[in-house]
N, C-alpha and C positions, 0 to 999 in steps of 0.2 A: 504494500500500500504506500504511495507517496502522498506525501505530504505537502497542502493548498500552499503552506508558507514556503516553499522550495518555489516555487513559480512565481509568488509575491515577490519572492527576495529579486530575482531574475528581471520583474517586470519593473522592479524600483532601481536598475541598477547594480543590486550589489551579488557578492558572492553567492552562487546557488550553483546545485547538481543540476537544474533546468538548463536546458540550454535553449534560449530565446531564437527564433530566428525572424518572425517580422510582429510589428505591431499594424491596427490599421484602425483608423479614427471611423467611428461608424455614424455617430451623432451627435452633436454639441448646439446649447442653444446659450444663453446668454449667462446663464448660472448653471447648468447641467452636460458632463458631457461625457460619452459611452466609447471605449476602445475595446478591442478586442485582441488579444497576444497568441500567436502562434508557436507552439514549441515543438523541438527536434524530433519530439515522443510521438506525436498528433493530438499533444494537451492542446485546447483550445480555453482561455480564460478569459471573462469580460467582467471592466474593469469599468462602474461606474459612480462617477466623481460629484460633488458638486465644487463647482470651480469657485475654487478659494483665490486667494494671494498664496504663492508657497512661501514658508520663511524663509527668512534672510539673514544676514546679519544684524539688521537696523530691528526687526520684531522676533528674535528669538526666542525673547522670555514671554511670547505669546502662541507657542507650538500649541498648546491644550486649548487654542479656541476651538469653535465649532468646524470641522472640516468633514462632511461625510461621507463617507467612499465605503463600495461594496464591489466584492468581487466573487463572481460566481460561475462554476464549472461547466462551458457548453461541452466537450467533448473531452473524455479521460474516466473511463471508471473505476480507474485505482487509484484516483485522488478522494484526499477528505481531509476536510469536511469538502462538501459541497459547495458550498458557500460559505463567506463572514464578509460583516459588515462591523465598521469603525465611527465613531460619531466624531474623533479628532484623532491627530498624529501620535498622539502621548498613547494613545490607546493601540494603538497598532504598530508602533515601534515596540510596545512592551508584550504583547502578542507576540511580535516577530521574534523576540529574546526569548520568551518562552519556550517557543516551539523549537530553539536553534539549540537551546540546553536539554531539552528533551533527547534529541534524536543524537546528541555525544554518545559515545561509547563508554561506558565507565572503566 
């Protein structure tokens, strides 16, 4: 079974066993917008946002506002969960730790 946050890490950038190979913008409207990630596997993931400001350096110490994003499994049945959704970044960064400490080997 793989794991939603291996494809998360992937679609954000960072270190994952996923291997990304395209994203493609499917819908965006002026506060909401829906992508889709294609992985090497045939995971297919869509990834919907509402369009915030991302941080920066100038608003850091406001990661924890409202940002809500949801990301949910069109193709892969040995992904799980299925789906998560995040209401801000503080909660889905700490998600993402979770899950990365999880699957260490002891």
């Amino acid at each position: 079974m793989q794991d939603l946050a291996n494809y998360i890490l992937a679609i954000e950038g960072r270190t994952s066993s996923a291997e990304l190979l395209e994203s493609v913008q499917v819908h965006t409207t002026d506060d909401e917008g829906l992508w889709q990630y294609h992985f090497a596997d045939g995971a297919i993931i869509e990834k919907q946002q509402e369009l915030e400001q991302e941080p920066n350096r100038s608003n850091i110490g406001e990661l924890c506002e409202d940002n809500w994003t949801r990301y949910r499994v069109l193709k892969g049945n040995d992904i799980s969960p299925k789906q998560k959704a995040f209401s801000n970044l503080c909660q889905r960064a700490f998600w993402l730790k979770m899950r990365q400490a999880c699957q260490k080997p002891a």
